[in-house]
N, C-alpha and C positions, 0 to 999 in steps of 0.2 A: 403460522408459527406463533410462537406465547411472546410474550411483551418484551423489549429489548430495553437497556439503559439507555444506550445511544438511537439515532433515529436515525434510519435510510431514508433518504430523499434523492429527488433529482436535483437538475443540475439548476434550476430555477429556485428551488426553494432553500437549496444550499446557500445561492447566493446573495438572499433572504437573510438567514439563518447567521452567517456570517459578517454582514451586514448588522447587524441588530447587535452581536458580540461586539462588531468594532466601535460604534456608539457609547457601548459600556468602557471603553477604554481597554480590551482584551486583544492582548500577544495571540495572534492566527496561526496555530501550525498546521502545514498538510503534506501530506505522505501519498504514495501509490503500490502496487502491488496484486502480487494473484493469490498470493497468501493462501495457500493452497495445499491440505496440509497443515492446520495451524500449530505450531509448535514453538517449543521455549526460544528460539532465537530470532522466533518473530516477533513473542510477548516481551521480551528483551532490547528489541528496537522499538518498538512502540513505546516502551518506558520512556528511552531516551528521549523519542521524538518529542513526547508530551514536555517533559522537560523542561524544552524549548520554547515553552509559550503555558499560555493558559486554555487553550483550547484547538484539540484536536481533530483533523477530519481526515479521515480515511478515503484512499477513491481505492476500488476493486476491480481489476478487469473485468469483465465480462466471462462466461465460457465462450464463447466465442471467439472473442479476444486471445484466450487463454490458448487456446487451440492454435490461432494461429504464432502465437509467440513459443510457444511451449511444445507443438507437436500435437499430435492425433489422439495419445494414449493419457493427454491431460487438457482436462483439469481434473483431480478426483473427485472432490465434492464437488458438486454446482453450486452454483454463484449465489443459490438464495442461502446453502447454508455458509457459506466463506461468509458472506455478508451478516449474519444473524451472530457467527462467531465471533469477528469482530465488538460488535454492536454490543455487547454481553461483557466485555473487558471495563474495568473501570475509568482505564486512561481515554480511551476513547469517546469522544463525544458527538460524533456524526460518523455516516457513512456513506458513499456515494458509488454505485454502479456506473460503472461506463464501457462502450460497445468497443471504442477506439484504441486502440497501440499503443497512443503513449495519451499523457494528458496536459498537453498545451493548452488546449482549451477551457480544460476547468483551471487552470493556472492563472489562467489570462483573466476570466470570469472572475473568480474569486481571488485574486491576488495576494495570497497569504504574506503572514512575513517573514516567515523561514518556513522554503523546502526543506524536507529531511529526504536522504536517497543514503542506503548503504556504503562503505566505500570501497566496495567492488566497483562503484559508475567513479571512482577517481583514482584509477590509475593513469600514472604517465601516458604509458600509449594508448589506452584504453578508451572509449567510447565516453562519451559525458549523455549525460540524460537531457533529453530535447529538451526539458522544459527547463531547465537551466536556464538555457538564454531569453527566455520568457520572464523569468524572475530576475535575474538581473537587468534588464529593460526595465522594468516598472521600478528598483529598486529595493528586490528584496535581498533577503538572504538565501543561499544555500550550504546545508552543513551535510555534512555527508557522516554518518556515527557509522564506526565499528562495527562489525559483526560478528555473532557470538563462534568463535571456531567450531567446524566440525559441526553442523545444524545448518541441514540444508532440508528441503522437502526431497531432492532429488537423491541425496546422501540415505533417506529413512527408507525412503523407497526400493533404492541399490538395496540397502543393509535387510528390508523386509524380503525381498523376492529372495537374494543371497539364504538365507536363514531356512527358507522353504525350497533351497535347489532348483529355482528357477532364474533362466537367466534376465536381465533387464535389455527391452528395449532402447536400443539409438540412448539418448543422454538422461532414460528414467523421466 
């Protein structure tokens, strides 16, 4: 693929990379997701995220990954282009592939200083994202920002198949 603004790395050189911002005296922010489907209310969260800091990194599920969180009939794009999409946003300033479910692990690694996670992961009764308690351990932050009503990938999807008379799949 053609050149990116942002840089995909693993998880070694992320933690490099990170390292070397926080030297400079630079606010870490990091996010996750399948991002899948890229569209305005994910570029919309990314704004905010960045926001939060002076530098941004992105982690990506996997297809793999994506498969198992998300079902059979996803991910649409594969991971190298979700990842390239990304990478191509101005807010964004890394990008990280990973195989695993959730991501404790690059949390732990790279100990940002504000999670960002939608706040769909905070409701009352609702599910909290594992790495939560990862970042509160080391003493970060986690902020959970809004999301854009009505802008789902799973929503464009309903609305594309609906549009062409086909019906959608279990939860699109």
């Amino acid at each position: 693929m053609a050149c990116m603004d942002a840089i995909l790395l693993d998880l070694e050189a992320c933690v490099r990379l990170v390292a070397s911002w926080r030297q400079q005296g630079l606010k870490i922010v990091f996010t996750n997701g399948h991002f899948d489907l890229l569209h305005v209310g994910h570029v919309q969260y990314l704004q905010k995220a960045r926001s939060l800091g002076d530098r941004l990194v992105v982690g990506v599920n996997s297809d793999a990954s994506t498969r198992r969180r998300k079902g059979a009939t996803r991910p649409i794009l594969p991971q190298e282009e979700r990842a390239f999409l990304l990478s191509a946003l101005q807010v964004v300033d890394a990008v990280l592939l990973w195989d695993e479910d959730d991501f404790c692990k690059v949390v732990d690694a790279l100990k940002p200083d504000v999670y960002v996670k939608g706040a769909d992961w905070n409701q009352r009764q609702g599910p909290k994202p594992p790495e939560a308690a990862v970042v509160e351990a080391y003493g970060g932050q986690v902020v959970y920002v809004r999301l854009t009503p009505g802008r789902s990938t799973s929503g464009i999807v309903r609305d594309i198949l609906k549009r062409h008379g086909c019906e959608p799949e279990g939860g699109a």
